[in-house]
VOGU-3710 file (C-alpha; in Angstrom, 3 decimals, decimal comma):
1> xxxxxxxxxx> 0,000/0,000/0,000  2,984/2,439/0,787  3,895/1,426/-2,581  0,555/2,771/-4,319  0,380/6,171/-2,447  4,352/6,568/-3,542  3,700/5,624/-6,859  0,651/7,919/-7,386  1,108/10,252/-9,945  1,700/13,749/-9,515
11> xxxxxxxxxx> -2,257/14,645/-11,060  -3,745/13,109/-7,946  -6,231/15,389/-6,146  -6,051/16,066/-2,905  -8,555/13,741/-2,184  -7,800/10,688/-4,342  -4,369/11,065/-1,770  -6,759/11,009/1,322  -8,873/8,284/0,272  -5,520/6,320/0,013
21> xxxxxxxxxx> -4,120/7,129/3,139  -7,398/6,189/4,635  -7,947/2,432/3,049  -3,996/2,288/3,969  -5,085/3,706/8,062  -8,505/1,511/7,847  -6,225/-1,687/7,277  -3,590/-1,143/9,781  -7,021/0,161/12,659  -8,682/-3,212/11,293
31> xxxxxxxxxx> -5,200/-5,549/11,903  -4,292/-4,355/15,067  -8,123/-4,430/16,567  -8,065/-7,861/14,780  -5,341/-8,833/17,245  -6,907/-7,453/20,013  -9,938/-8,947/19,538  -8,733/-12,541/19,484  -7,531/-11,517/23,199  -10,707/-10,069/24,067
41> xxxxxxxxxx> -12,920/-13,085/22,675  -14,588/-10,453/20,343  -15,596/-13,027/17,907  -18,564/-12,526/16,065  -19,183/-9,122/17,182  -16,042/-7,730/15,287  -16,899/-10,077/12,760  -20,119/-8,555/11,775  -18,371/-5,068/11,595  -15,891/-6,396/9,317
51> xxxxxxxxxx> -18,350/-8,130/7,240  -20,032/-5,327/6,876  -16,883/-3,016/5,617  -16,112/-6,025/3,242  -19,279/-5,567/1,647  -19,069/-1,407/1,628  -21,941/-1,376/3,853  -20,901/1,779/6,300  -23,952/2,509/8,099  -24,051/-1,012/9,088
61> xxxxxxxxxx> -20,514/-1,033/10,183  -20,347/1,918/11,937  -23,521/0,886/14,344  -22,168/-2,573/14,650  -18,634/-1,014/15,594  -20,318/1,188/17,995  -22,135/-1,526/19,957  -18,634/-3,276/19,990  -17,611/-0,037/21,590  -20,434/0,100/24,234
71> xxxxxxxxxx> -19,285/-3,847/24,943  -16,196/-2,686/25,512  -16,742/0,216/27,645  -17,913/-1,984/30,458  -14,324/-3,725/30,292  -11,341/-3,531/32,462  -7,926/-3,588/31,232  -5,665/-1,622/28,687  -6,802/-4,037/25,947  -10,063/-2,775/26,175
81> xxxxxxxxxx> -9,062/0,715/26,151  -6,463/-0,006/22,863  -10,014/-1,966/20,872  -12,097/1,228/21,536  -9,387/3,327/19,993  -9,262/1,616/17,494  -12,655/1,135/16,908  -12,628/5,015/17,215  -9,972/5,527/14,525  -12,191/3,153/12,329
91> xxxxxxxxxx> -15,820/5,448/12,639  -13,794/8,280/11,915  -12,047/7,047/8,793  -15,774/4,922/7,436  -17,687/8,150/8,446  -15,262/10,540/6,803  -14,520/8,427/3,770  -18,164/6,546/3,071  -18,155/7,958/-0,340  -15,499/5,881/-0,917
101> xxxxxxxxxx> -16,072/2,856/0,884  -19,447/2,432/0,262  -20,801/0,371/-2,559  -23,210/1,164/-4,621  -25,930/-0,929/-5,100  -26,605/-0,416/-8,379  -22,977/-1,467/-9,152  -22,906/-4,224/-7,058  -26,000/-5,162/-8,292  -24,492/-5,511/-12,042
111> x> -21,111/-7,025/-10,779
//
């Protein structure tokens, strides 16, 4: 990915480069909460959220991340605290950026 937003050519726009850096941030939120997860037993919670981005569905994966969220508030430990961050990071970047990682169903629909 650091690779792609090197190599992209000087006629970007300003926010072709932001959507890049934020599939390239998404990834690294989504791999480290991942890890965390598998700690915290998350299972098929996080799973749902992920599904969800996989299939460009924001608005789904943005509520399902935020009950993972309220799950996690009631949780002790740093682990907890690191998930919500990153969970955080995650809403910001789908909410932000659901232009681009939304599908449209009219296009996936055709596909």
């Amino acid at each position: 990915m650091y690779g792609r937003l090197a190599a992209l050519p000087d006629e970007a726009s300003l926010l072709q480069r932001r959507q890049m850096l934020a599939a390239l941030c998404l990834g690294t939120e989504i791999i480290q909460l991942r890890r965390i997860g598998n700690r915290l037993n998350l299972g098929s919670d996080l799973d749902a959220a992920l599904d969800a981005i996989a299939r460009g569905d924001t608005a789904i994966a943005t509520a399902r991340l935020g009950r993972l969220d309220e799950e996690l508030a009631a949780r002790l430990g740093t682990a907890a605290l690191r998930a919500r961050g990153n969970i955080l990071a995650m809403t910001e970047m789908l909410e932000r950026h659901a232009a681009y990682f939304d599908v449209d169903a009219g296009l996936a629909d055709s596909c």
